[in-house]
SEGUVEX-238800 format. One record per atom (N, C-alpha, C): residue in one letter; x, y, z. Coordinates in steps of 0.2 Angstrom, whole numbers, plus 5000, padded with zeros to 4 digits. Each point is the difference from the previous one (the first is absolute). Layout:
<pts>
AXYZ...
</pts>
This chain:
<pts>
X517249415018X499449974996X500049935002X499349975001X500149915000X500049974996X500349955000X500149964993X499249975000X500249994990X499249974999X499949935002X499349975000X499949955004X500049964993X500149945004X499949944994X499550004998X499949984991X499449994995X499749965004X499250035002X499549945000X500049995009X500350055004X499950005008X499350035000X499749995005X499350015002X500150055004X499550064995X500050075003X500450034996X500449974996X500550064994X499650064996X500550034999X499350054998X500650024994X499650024991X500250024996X499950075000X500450045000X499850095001X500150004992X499650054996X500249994994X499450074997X500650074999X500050084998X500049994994X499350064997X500150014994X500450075000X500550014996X500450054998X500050034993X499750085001X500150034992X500650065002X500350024999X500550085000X499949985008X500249985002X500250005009X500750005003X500550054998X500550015002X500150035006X499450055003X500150015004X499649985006X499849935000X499749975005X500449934999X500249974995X499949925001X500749985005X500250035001X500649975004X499749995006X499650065003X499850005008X499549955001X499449984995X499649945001X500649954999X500450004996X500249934998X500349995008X500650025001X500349995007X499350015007X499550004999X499550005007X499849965000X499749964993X499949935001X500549945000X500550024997X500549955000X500149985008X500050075004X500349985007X499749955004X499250004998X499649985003X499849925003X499749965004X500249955001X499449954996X500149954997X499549954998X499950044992X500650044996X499950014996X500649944997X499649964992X500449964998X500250024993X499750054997X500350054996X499850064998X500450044997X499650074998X500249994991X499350014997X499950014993X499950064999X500450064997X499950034996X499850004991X499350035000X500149984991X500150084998X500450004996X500250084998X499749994994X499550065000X499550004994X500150064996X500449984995X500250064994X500550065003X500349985007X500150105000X500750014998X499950064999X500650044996X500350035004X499949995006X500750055006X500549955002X500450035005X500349965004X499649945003X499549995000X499649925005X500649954998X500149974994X500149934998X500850015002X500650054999X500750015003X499749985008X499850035004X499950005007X499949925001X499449974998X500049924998X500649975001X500450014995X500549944999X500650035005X500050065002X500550005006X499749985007X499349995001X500049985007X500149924999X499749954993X499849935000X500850005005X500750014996X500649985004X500049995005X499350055004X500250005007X499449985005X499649994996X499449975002X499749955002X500249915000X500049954996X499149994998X499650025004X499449984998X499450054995X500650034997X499650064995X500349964993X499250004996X500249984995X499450054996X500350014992X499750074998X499749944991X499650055001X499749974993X499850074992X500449994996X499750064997X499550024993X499550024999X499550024996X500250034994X499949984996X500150054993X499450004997X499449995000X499350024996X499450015004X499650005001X499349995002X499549984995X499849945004X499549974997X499250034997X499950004996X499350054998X499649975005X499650055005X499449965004X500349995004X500450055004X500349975007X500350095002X499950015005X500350045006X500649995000X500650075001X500849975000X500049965006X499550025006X500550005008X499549925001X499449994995X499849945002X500449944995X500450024995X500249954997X500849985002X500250055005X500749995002X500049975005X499350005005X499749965006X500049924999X499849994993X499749954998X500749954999X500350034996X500749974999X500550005008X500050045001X500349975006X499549935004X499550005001X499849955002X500149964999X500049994992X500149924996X500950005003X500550035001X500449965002X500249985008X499650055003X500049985010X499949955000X500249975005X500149955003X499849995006X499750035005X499650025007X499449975001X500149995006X499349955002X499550104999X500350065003X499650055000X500450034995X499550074996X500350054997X499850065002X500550055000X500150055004X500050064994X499450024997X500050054995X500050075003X500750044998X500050075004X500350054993X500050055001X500150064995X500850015002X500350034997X500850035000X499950055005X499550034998X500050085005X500149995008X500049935002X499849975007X500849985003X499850055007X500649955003X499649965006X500449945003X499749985002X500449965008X499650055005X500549995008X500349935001X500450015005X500249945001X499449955006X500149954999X499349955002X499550014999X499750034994X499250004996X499949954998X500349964994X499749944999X500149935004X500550015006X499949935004X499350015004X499850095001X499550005005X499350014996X499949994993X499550014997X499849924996X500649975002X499849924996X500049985004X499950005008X499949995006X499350025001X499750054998X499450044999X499549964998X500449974993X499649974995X499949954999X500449965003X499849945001X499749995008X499950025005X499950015005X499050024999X500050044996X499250004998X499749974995X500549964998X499849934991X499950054996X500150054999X500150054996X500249984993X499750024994X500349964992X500450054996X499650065003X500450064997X500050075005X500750015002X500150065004X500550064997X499550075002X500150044996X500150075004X500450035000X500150085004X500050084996X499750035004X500150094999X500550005003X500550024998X500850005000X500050085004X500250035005X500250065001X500450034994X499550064998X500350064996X500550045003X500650004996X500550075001X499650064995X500050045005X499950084995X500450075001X500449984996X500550085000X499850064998X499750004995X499850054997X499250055002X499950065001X499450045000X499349944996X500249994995X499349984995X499949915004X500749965001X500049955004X499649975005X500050085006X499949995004X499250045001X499950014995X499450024997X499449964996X500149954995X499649984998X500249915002X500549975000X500049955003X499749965006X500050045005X499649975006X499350014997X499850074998X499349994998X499849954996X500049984996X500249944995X499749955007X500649985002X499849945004X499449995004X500150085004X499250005005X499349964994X500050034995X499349994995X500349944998X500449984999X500349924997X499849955010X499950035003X499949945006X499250035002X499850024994X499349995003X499649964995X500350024993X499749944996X500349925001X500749985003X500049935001X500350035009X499349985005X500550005004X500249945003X500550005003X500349955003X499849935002X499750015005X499549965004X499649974995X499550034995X499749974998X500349964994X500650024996X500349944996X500449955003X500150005006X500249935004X499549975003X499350035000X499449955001X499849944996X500249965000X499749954994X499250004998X499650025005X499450015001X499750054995X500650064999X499950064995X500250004993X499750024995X500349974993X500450064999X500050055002X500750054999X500749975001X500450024994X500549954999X500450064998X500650005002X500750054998X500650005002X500650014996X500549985002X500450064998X500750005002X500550074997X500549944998X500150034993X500649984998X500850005003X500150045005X500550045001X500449955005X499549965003X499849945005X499749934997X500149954998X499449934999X500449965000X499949985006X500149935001X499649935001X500149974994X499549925000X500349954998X499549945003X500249934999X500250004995X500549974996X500149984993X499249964997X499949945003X499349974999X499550065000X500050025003X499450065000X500050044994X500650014999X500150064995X500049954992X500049954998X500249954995X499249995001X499649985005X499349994998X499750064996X500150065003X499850054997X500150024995X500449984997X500250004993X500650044998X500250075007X500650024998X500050034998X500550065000X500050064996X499750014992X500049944998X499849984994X499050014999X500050005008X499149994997X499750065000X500650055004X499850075001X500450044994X500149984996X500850024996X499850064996X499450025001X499750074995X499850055005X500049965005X499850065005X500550055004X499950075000X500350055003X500249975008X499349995003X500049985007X500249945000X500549994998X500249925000X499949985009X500250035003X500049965007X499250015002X499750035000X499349995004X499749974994X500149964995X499649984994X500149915005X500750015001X500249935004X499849985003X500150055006X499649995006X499449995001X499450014995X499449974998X499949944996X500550004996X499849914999X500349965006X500550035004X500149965006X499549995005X499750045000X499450015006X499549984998X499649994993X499449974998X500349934997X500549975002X500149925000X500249985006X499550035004X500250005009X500650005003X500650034997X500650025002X499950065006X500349975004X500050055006X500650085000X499750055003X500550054995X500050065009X500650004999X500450045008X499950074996X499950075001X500350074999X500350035006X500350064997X500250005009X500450065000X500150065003X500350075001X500749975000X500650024996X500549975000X500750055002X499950055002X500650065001X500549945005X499849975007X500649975001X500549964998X499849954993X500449954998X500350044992X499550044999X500350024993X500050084997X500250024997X500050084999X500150014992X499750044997X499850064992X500150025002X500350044993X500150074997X499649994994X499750014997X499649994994X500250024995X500050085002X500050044994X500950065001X500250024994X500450045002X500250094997X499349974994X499850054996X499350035000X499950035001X499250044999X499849964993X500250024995X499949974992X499849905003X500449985003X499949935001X499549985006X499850065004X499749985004X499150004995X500350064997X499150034995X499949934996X500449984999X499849934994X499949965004X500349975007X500149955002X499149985003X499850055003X499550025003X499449994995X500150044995X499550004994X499749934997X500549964999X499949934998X499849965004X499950015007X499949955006X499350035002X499850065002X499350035003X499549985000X499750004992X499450014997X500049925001X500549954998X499949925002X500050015007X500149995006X499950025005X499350005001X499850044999X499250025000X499649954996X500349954997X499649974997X499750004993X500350064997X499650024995X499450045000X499750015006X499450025002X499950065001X499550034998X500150065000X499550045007X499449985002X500049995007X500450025002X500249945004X500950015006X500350064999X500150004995X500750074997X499450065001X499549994998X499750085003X500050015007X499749955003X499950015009X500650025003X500549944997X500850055001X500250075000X499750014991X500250075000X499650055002X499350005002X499550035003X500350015010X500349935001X500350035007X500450025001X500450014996X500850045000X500050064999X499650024995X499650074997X500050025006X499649995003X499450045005X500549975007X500149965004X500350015006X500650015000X500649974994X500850035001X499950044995X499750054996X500050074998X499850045002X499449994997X499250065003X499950045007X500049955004X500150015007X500750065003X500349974998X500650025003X500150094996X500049984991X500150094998X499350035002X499349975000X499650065003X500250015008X500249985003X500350045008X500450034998X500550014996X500450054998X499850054997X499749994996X499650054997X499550045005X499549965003X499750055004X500350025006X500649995001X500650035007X500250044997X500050034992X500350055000X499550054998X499349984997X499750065002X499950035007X499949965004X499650015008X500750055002X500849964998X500650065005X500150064994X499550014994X500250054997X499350065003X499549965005X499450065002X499449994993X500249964997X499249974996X499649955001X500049985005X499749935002X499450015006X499649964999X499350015004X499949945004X499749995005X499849975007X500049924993X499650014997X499949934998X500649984994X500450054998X500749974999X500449965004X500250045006X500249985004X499649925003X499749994999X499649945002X500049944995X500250044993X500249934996X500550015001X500450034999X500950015001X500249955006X499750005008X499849945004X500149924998X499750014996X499649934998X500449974995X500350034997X500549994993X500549975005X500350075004X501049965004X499749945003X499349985004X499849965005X500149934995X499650014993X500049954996X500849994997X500250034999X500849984998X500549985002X499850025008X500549995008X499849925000X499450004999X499849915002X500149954993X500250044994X500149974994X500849975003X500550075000X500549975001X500249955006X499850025005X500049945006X499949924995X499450015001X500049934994X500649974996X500150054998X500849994991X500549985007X500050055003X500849965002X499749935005X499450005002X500249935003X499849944998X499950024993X500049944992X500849994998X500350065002X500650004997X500549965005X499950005004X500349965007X499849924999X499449984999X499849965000X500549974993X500150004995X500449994996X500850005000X500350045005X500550015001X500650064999X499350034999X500450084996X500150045006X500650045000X499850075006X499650044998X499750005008X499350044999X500250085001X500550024998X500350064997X499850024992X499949954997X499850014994X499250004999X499950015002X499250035002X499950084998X500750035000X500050074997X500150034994X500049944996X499950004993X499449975000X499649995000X499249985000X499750034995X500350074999X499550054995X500250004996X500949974999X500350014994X499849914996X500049975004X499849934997X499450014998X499750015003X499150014997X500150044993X500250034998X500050044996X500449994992X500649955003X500249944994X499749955000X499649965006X499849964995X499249994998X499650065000X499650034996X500049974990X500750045000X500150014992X500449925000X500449985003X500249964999X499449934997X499449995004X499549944999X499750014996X499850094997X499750024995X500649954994X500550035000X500549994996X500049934996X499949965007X500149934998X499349974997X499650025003X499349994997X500050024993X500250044997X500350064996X500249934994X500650005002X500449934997X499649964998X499849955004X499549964998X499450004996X499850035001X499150024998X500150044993X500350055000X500250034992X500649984997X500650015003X500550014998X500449934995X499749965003X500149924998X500649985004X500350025004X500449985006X500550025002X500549975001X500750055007X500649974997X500550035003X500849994997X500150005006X500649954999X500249975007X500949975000X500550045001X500849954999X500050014992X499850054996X499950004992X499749944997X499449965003X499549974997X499450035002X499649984992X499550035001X499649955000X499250015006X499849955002X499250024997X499449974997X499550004995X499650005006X499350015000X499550015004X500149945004X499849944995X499949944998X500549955006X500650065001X500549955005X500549984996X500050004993X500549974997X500650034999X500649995001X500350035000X500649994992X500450084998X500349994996X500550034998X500649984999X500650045001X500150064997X500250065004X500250054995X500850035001X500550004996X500550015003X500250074999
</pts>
């Protein structure tokens, strides 16, 4: 591990996780950042949890020296849990940069020497990564890359590192910004209601003319999100419908093209291939049946080489129909939440249309 670098070095960077029940993650982030070079400390704020997280804490501090842990016992009315533990570790960093990343994250060795080389190499105020997915599981490696393919078309890349483009977006999982930059904006604090706390930021950074990096990140950093079907349904649900904006447009063209190119397509060729091998099928079946595989052969060529382009093996292209087909109900779901239901639970809080959040134990 490197030791930490003296308070107030130029280029220190404060890494600082919010933690709720992260027993089985926080140790692997905590040691991935700490190893890291031009880290001058790691703040964890443990927020409320009731597993092993806060034991695991105080046996690494011993052996850590640049982990320092901070712990939560309430949530403030009108505040997000993960924006308010964001918030609080910042008021105590001390880095000229802050390195806001999730627990779920581990992080390779030389990713942040070669991303704050990145970032300051392109004046960069805030730099942010799609962190390569792990998928172990059948529904994993199903609905998650799908996810991201329709998630990199509404922010893609390119166009939120255009300063020219007002599309702005960032992943939590990954943000790295100037302290200055992040103090001008007001801070976790001025997004402190919002579910989308990081692409909430990332547009006040970007419409105070802050320059803003995005970027495919499987080489420097790697997720596992979810580990439970039940946790992937919630996590998914509270994120989508914002994602889209709130718009109900976007969400239909989404779900109108998912319908019809990763479903429709693919089961009517099935369907009429087994008329035609059962001896029911007629010259002009046979001709849409054609048309169907040719559409669905060039649907999935696409998928996987969207899915490459992100970093994903394009071996996962063979769940293509089983993703289309969760995350159908899943943005119904979320939309669902929002629009009627008055909103989503999320780490045992319930969170209000409104964004406001409030504790339920």
């Amino acid at each position: 591990m490197s030791p930490a670098m003296p308070s107030g070095e130029q280029g220190a960077v404060s890494v600082i996780i919010p933690a709720r029940n992260e027993e089985m993650n926080i140790e692997r982030v905590v040691r991935s950042v700490a190893a890291q070079t031009h880290v001058q400390e790691v703040i964890v704020v443990d927020d409320e949890s009731t597993d092993r997280t806060g034991e695991i804490l105080a046996r690494l501090r011993d052996e850590i020296p640049a982990l320092r842990t901070i712990r939560l016992d309430a949530l403030p009315e009108g505040w997000t849990g993960k924006s308010h533990a964001a918030a609080t570790g910042a008021e105590r960093a001390a880095g000229e940069w802050l390195l806001f990343t999730d627990a779920d994250t581990e992080h390779l060795p030389g990713s942040l020497e070669a991303l704050l080389a990145r970032a300051r190499g392109e004046n960069a105020d805030l730099l942010s990564l799609s962190p390569g997915q792990q998928t172990l599981t059948w529904w994993e490696k199903a609905i998650i890359p799908f996810v991201f393919v329709q998630l990199a078309k509404l922010f893609p890349f390119e166009e939120v590192s255009d300063p020219a483009s007002p599309r702005a977006a960032a992943n939590g999982q990954y943000l790295l910004i100037r302290r200055s930059v992040y103090n001008k904006a007001g801070g976790h604090g001025a997004v402190r209601s919002e579910i989308l706390d990081d692409v909430e930021l990332a547009r006040r950074v970007k419409a105070a003319g802050g320059k803003l990096v995005f970027l495919p990140g499987p080489e420097w950093v790697r997720t596992r999100m979810y580990r439970a079907f039940g946790d992937m349904w919630q996590g998914w649900s509270k994120n989508l419908y914002l994602l889209y904006g709130r718009k109900l447009w976007p969400m239909f063209k989404a779900l109108a093209a998912t319908l019809v190119w990763d479903l429709l397509l693919p089961l009517s060729f099935l369907i009429l291939a087994i008329l035609i091998i059962a001896g029911r099928g007629s010259g002009v079946l046979f001709v849409v049946a054609v048309l169907c595989f040719a559409g669905a052969t060039l649907r999935k060529w696409k998928y996987r080489s969207k899915l490459a382009g992100l970093g994903f093996d394009r071996r996962l292209a063979s769940y293509q129909f089983a993703g289309a087909g969760l995350f159908v109900p899943l943005l119904l779901n979320s939309a669902w939440a929002y629009s009627v239901a008055g909103g989503v639970c999320w780490k045992g809080r319930d969170y209000q249309t409104s964004g406001q959040g409030r504790g339920r134990e």
